[in-house]
PQR file with spaces between the fields and no chain letter, atoms N, CA, C, O and H, PARSE charges and radii, in Angstrom:
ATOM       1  N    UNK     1     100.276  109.563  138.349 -0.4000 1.5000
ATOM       2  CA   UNK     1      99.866  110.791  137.688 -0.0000 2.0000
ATOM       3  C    UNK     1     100.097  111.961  138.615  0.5500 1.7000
ATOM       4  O    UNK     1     100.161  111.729  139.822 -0.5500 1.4000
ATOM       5  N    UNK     2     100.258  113.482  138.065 -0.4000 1.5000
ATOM       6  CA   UNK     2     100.412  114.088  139.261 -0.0000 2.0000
ATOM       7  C    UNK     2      98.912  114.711  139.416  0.5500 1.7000
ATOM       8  O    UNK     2      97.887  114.343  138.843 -0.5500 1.4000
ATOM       9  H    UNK     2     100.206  113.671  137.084  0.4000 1.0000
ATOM      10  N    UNK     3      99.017  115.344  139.984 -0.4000 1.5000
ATOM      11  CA   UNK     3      98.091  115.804  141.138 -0.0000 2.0000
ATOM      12  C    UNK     3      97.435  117.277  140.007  0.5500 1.7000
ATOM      13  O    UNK     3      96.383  117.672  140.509 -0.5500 1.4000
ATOM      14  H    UNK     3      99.849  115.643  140.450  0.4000 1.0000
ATOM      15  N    UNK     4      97.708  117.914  139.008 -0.4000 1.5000
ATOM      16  CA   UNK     4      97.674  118.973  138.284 -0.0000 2.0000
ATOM      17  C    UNK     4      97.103  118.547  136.953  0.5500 1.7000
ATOM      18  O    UNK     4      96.798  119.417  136.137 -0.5500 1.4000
ATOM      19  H    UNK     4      98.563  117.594  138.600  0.4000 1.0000
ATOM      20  N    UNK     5      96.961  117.440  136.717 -0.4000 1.5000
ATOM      21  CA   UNK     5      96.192  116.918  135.127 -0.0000 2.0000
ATOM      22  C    UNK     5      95.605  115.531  135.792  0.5500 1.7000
ATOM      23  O    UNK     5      95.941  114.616  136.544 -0.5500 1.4000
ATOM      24  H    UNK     5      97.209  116.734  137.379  0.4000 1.0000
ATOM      25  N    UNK     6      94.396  116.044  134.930 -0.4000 1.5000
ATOM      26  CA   UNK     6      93.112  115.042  135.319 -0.0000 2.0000
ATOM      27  C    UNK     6      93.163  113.138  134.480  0.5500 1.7000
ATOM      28  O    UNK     6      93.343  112.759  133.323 -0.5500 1.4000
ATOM      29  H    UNK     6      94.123  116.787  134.320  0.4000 1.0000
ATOM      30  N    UNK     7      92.948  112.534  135.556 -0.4000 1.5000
ATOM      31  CA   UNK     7      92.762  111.171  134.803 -0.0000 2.0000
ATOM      32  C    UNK     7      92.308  110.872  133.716  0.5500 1.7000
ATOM      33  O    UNK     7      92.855  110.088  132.940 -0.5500 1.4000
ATOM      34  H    UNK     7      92.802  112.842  136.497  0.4000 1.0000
ATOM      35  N    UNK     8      90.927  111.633  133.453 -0.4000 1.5000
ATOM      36  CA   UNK     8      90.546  111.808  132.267 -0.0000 2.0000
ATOM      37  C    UNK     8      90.494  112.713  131.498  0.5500 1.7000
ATOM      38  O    UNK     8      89.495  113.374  131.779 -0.5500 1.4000
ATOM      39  H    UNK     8      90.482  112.270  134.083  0.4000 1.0000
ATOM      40  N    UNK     9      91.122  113.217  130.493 -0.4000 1.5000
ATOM      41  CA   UNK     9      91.096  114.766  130.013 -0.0000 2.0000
ATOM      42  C    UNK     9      89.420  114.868  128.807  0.5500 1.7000
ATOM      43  O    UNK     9      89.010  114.125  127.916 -0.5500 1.4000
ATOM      44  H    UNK     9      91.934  112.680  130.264  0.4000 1.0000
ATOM      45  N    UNK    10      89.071  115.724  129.203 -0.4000 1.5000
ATOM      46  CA   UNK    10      87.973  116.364  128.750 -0.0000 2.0000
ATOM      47  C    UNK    10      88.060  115.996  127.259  0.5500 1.7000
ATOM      48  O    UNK    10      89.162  116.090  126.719 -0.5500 1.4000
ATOM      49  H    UNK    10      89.405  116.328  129.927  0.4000 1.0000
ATOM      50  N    UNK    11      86.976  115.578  126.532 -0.4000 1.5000
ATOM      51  CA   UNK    11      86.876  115.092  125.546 -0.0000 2.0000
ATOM      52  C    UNK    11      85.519  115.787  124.269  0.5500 1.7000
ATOM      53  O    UNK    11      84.479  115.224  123.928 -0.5500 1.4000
ATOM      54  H    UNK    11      86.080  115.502  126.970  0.4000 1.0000
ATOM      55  N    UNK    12      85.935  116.844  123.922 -0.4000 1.5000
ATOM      56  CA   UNK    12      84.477  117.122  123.456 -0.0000 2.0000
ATOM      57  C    UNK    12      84.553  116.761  121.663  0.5500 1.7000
ATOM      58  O    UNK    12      83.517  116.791  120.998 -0.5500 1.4000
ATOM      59  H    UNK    12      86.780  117.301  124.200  0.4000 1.0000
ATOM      60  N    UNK    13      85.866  116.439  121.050 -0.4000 1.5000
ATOM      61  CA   UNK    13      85.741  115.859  119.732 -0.0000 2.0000
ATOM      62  C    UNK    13      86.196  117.126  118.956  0.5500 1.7000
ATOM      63  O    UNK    13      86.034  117.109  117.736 -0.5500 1.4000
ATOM      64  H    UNK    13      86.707  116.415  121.590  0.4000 1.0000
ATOM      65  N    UNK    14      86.657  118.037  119.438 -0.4000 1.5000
ATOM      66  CA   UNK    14      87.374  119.322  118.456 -0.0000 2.0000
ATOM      67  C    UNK    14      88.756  118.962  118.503  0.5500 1.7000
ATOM      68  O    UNK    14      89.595  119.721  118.018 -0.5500 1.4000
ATOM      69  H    UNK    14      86.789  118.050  120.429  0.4000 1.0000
ATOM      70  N    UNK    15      89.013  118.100  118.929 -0.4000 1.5000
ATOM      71  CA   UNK    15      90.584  118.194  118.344 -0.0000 2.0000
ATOM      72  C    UNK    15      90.666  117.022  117.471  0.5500 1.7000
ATOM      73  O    UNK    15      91.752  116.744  116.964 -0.5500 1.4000
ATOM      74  H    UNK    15      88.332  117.483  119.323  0.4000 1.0000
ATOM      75  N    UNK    16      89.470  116.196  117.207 -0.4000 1.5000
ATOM      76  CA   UNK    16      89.219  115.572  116.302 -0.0000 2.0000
ATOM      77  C    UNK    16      89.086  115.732  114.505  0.5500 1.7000
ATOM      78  O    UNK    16      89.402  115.028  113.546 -0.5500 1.4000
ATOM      79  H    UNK    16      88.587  116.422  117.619  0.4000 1.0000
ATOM      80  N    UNK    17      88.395  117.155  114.711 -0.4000 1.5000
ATOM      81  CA   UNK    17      87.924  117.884  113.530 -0.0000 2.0000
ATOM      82  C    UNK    17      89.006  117.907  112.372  0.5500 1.7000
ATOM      83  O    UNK    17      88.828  117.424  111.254 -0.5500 1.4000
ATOM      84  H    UNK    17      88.138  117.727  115.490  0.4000 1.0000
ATOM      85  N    UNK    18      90.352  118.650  112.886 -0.4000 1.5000
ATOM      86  CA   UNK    18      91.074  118.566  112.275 -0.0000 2.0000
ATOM      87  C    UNK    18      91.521  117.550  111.687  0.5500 1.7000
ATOM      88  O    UNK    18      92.076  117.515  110.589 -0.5500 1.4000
ATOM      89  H    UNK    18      90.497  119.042  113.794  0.4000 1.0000
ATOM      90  N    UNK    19      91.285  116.665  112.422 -0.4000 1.5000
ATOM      91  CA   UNK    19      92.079  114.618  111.562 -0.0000 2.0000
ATOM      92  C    UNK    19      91.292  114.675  111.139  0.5500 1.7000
ATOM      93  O    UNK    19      91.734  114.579  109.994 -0.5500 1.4000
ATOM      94  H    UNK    19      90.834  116.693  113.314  0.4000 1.0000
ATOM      95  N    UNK    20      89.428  114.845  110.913 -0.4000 1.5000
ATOM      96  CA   UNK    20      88.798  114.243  110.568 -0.0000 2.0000
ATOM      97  C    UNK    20      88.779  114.854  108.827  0.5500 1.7000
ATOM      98  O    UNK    20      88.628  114.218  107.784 -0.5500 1.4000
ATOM      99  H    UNK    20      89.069  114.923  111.843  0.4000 1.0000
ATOM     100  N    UNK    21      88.976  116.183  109.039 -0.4000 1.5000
ATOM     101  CA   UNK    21      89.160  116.921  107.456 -0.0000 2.0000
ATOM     102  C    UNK    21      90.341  116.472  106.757  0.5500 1.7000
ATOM     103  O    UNK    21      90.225  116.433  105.532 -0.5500 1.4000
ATOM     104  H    UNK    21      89.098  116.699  109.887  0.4000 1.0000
ATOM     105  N    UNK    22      91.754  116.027  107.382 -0.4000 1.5000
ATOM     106  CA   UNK    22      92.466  115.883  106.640 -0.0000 2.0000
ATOM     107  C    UNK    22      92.704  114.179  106.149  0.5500 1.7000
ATOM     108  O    UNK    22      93.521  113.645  105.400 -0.5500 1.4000
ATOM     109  H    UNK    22      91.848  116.059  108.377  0.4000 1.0000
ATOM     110  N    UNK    23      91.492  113.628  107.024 -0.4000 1.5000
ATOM     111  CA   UNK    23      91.411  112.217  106.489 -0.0000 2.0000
ATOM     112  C    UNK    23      90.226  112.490  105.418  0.5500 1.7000
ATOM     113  O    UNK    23      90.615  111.806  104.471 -0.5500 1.4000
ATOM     114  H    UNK    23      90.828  114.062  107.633  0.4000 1.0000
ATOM     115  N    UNK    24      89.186  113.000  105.072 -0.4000 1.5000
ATOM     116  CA   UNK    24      88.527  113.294  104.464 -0.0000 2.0000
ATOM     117  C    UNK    24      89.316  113.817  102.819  0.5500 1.7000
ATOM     118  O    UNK    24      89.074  113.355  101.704 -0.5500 1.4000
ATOM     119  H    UNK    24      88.870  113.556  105.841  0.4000 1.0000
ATOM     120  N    UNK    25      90.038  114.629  103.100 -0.4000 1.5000
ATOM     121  CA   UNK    25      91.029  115.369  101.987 -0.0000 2.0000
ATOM     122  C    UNK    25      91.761  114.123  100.916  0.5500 1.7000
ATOM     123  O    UNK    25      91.836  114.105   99.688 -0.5500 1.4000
ATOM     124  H    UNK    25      90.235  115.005  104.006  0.4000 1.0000
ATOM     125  N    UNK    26      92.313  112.995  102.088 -0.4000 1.5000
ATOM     126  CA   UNK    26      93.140  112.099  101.334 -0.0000 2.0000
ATOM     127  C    UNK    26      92.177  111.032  101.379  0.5500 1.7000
ATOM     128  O    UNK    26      92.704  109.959  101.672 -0.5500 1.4000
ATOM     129  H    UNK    26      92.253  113.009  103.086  0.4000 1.0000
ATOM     130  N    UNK    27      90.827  110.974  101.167 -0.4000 1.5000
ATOM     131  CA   UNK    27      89.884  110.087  100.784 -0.0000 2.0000
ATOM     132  C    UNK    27      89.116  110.377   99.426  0.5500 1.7000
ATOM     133  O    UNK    27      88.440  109.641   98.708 -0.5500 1.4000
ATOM     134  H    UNK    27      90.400  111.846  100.929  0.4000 1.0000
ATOM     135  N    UNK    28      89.515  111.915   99.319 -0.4000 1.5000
ATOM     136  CA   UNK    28      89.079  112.440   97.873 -0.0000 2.0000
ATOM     137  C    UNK    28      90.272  112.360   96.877  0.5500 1.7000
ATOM     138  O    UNK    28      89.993  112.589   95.700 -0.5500 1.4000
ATOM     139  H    UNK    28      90.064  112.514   99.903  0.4000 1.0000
ATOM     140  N    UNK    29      91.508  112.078   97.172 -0.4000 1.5000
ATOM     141  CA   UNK    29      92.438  111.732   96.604 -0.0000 2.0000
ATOM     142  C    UNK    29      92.787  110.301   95.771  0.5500 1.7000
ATOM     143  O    UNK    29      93.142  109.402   96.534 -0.5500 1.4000
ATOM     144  H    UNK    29      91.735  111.892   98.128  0.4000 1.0000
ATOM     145  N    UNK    30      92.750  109.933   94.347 -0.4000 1.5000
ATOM     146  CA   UNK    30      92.810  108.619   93.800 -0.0000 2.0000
ATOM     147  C    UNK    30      94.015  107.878   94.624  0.5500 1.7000
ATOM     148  O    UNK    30      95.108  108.393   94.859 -0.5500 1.4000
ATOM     149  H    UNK    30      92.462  110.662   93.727  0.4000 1.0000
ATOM     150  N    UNK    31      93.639  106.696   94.978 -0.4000 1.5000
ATOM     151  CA   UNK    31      94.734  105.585   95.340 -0.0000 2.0000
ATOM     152  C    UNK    31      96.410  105.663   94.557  0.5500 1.7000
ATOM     153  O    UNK    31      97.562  105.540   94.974 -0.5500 1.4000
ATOM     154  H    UNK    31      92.751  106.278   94.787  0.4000 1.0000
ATOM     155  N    UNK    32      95.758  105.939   93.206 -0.4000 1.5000
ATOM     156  CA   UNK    32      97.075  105.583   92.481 -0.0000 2.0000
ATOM     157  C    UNK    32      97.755  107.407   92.125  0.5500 1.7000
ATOM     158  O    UNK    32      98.648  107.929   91.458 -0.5500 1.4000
ATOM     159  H    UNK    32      94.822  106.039   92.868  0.4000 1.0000
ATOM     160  N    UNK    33      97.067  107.665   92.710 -0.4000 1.5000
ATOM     161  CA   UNK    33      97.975  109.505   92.964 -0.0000 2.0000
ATOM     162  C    UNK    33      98.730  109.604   93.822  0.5500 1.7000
ATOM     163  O    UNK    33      99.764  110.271   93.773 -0.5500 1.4000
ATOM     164  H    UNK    33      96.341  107.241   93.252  0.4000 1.0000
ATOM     165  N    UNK    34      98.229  108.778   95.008 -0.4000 1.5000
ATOM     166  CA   UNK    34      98.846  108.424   96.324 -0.0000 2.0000
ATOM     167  C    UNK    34     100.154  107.764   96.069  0.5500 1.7000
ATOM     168  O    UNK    34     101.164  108.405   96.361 -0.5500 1.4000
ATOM     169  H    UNK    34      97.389  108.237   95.048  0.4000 1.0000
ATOM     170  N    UNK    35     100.287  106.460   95.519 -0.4000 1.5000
ATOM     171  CA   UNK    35     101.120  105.504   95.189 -0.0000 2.0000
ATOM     172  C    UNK    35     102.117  106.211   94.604  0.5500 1.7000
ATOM     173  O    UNK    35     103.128  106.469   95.258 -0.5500 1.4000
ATOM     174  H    UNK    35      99.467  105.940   95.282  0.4000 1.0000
ATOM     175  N    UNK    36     101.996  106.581   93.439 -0.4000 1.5000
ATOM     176  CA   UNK    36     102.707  107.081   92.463 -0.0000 2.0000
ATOM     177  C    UNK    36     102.429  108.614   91.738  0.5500 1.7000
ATOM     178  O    UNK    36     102.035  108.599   90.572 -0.5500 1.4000
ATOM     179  H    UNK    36     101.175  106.372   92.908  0.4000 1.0000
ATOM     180  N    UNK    37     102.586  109.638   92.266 -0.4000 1.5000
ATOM     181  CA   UNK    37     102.369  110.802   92.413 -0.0000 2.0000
ATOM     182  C    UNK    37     102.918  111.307   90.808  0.5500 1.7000
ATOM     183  O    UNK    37     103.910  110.815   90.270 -0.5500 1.4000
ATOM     184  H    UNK    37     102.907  109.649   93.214  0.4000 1.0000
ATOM     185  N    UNK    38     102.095  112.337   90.213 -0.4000 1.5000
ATOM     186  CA   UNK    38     102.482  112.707   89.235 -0.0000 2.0000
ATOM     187  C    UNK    38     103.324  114.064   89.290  0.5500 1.7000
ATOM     188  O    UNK    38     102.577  114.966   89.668 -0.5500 1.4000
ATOM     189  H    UNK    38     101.289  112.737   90.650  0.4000 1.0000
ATOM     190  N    UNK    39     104.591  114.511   89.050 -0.4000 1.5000
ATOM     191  CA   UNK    39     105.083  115.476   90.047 -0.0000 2.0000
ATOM     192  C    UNK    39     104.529  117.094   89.129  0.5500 1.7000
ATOM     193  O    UNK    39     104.392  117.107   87.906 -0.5500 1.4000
ATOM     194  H    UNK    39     105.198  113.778   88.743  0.4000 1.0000
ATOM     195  N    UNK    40     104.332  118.071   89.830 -0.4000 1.5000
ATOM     196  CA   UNK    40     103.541  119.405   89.727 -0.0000 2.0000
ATOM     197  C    UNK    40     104.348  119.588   87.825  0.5500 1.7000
ATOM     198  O    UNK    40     103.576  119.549   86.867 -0.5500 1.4000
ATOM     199  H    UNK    40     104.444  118.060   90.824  0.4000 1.0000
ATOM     200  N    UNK    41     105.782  119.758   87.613 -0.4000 1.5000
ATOM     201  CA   UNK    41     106.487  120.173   86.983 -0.0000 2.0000
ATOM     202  C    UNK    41     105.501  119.797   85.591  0.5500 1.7000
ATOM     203  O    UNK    41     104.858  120.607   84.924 -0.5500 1.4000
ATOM     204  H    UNK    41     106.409  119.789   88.391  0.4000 1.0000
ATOM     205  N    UNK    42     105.605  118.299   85.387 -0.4000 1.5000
ATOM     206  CA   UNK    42     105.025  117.555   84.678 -0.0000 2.0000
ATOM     207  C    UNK    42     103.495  118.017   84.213  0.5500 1.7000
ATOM     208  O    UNK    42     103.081  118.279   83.083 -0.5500 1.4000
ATOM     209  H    UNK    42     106.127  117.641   85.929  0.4000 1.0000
ATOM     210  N    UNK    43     103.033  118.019   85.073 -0.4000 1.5000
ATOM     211  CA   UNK    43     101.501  118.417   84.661 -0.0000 2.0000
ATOM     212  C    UNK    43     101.523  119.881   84.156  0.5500 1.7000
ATOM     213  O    UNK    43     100.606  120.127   83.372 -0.5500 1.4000
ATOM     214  H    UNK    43     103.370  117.806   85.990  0.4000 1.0000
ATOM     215  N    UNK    44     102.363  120.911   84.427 -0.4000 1.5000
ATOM     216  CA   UNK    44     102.337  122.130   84.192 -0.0000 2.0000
ATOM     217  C    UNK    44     102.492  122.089   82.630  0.5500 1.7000
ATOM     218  O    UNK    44     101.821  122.694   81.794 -0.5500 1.4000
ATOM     219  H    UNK    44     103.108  120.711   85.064  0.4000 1.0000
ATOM     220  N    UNK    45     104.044  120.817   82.354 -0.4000 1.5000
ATOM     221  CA   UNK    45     104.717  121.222   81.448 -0.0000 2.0000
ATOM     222  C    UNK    45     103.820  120.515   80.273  0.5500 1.7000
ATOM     223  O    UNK    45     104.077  120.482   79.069 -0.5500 1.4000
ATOM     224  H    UNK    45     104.590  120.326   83.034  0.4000 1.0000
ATOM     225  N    UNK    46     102.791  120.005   80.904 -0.4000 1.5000
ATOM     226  CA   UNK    46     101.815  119.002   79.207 -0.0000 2.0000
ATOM     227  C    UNK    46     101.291  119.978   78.352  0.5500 1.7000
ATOM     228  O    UNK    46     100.732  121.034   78.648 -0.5500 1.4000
ATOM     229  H    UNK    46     102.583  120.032   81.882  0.4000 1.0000
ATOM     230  N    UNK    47     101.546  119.479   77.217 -0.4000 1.5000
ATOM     231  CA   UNK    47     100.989  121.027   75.735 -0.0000 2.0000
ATOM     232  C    UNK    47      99.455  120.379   76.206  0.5500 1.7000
ATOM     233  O    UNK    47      99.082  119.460   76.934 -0.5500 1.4000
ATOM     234  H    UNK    47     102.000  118.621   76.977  0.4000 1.0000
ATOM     235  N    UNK    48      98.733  121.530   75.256 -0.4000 1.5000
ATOM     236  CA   UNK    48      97.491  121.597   75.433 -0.0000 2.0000
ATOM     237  C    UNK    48      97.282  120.961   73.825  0.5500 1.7000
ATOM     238  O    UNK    48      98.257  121.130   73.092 -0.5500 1.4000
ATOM     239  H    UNK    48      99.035  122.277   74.665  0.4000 1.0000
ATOM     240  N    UNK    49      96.157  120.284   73.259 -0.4000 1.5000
ATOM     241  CA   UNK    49      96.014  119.570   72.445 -0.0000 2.0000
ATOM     242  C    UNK    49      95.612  120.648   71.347  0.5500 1.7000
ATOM     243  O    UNK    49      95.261  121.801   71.598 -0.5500 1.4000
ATOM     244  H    UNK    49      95.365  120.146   73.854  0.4000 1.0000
ATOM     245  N    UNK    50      95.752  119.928   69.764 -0.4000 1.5000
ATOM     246  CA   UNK    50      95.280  121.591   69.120 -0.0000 2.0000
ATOM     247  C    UNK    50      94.368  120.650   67.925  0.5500 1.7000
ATOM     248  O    UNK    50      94.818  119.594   67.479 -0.5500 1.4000
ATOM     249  H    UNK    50      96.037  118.992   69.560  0.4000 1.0000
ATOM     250  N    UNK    51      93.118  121.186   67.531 -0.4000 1.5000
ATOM     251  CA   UNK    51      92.154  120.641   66.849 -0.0000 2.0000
ATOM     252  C    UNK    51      93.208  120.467   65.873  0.5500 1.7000
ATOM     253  O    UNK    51      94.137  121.274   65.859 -0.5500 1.4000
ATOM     254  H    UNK    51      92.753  122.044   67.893  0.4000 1.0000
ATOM     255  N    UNK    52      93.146  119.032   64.655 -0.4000 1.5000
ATOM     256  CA   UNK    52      93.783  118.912   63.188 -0.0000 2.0000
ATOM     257  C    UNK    52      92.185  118.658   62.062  0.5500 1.7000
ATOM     258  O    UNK    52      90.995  118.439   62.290 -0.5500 1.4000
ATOM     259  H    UNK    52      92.391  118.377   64.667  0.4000 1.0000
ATOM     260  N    UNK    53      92.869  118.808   61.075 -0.4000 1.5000
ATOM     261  CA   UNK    53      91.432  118.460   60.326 -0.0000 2.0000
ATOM     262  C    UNK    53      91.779  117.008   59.766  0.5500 1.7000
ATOM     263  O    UNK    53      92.917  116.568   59.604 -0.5500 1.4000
ATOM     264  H    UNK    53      93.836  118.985   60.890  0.4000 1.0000
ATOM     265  N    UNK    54      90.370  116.233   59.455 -0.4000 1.5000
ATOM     266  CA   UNK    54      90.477  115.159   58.841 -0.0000 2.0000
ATOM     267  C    UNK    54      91.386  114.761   58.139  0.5500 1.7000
ATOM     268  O    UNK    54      92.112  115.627   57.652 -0.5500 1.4000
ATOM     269  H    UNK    54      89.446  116.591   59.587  0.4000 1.0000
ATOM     270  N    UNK    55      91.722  113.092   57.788 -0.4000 1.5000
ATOM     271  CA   UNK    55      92.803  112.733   57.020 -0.0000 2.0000
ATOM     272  C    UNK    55      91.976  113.116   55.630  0.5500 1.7000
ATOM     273  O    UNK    55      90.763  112.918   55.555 -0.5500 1.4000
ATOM     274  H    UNK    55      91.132  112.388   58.184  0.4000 1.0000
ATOM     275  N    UNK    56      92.577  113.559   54.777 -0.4000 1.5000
ATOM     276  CA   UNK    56      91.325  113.521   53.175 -0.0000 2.0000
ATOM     277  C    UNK    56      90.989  114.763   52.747  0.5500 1.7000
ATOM     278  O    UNK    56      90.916  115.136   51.576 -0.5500 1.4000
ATOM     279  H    UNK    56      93.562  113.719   54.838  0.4000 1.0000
ATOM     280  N    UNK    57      90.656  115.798   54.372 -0.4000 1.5000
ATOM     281  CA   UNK    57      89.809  116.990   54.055 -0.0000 2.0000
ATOM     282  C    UNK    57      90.714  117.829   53.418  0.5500 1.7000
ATOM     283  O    UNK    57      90.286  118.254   52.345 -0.5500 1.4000
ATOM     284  H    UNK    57      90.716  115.494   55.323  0.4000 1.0000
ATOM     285  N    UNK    58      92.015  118.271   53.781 -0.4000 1.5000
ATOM     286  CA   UNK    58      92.583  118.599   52.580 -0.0000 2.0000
ATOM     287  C    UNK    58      92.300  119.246   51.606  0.5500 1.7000
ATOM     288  O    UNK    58      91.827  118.400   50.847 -0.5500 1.4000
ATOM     289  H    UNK    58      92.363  117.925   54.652  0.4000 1.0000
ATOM     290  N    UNK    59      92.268  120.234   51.085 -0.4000 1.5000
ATOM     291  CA   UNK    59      92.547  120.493   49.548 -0.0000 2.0000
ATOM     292  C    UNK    59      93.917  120.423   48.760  0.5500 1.7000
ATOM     293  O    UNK    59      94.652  121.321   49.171 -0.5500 1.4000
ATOM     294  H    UNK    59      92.652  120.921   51.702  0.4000 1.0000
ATOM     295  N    UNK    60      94.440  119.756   47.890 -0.4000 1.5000
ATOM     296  CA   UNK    60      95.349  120.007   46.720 -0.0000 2.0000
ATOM     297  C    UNK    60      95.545  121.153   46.547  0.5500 1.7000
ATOM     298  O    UNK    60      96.648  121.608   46.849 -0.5500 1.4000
ATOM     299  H    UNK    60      93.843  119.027   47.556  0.4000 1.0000
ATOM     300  N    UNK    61      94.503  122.015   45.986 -0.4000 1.5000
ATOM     301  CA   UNK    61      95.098  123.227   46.057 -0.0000 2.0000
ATOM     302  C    UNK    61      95.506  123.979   46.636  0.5500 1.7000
ATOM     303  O    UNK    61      96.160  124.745   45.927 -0.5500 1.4000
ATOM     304  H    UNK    61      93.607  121.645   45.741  0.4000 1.0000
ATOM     305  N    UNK    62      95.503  124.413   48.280 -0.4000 1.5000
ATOM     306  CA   UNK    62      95.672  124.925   48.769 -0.0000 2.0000
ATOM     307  C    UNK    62      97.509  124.303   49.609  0.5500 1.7000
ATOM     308  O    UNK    62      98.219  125.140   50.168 -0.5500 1.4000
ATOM     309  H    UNK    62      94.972  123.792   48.856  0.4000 1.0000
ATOM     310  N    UNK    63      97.926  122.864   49.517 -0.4000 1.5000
ATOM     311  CA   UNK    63      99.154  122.805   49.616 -0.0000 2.0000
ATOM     312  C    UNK    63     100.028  123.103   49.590  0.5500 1.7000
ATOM     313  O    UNK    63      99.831  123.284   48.388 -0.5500 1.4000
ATOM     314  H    UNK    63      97.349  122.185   49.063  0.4000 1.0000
ATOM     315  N    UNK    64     101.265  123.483   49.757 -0.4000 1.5000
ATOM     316  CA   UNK    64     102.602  124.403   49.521 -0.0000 2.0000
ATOM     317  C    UNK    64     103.280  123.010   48.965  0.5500 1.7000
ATOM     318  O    UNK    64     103.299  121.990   49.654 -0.5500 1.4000
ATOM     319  H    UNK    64     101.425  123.336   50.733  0.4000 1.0000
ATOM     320  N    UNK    65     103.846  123.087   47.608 -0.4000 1.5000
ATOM     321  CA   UNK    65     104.781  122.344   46.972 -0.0000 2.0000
ATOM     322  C    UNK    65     105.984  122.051   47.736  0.5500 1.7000
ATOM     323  O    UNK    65     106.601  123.004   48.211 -0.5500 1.4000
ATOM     324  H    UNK    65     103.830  123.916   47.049  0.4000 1.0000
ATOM     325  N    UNK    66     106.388  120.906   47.913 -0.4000 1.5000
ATOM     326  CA   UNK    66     106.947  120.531   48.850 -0.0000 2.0000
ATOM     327  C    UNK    66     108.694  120.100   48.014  0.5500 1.7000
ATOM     328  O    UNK    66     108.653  119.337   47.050 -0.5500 1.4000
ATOM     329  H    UNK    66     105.887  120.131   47.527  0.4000 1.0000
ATOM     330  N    UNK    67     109.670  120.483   48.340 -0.4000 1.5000
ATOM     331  CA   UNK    67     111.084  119.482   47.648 -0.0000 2.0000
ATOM     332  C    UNK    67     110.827  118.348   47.773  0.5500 1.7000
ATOM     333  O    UNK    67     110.421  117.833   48.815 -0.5500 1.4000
ATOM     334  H    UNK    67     109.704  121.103   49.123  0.4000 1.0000
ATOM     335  N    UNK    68     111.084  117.631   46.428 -0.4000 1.5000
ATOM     336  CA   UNK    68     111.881  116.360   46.774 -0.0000 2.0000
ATOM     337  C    UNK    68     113.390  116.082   46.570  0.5500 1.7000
ATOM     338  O    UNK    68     114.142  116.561   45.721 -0.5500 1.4000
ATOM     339  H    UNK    68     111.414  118.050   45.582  0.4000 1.0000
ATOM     340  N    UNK    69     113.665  115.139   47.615 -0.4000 1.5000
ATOM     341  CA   UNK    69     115.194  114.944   47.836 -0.0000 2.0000
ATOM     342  C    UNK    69     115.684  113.967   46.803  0.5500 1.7000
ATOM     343  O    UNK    69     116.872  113.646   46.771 -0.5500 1.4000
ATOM     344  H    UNK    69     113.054  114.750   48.305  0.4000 1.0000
């Protein structure tokens, strides 16, 4: 060793902090997000769902006459 850095370097656990948050980060992360990542594009590009009404509820009258072929 030379003579200018100590055998043991000073240890007070702050340079720990940082691993310790970013192991923390990917512990709040699901396993299978990890594995198989869903990519940003995808999630942006999902429609948003839109209320329909019941099969039945319907009125007849209110239908638009439709062609038949």
């Amino acid at each position: 060793m030379s003579e200018t850095t100590p055998e043991q370097p000073a240890r007070d656990g702050e340079d720990l902090a940082e691993i310790r948050a970013e192991i923390d980060e990917l512990k709040a992360v699901p396993e299978e997000e990890l594995v198989s990542p869903t990519p940003a594009g995808l999630l942006a590009a999902e429609p948003e769902p839109e209320p329909t009404d019941p099969i039945g509820s319907a009125d007849d009258d209110d239908m638009e006459p439709t062609a038949e072929h």
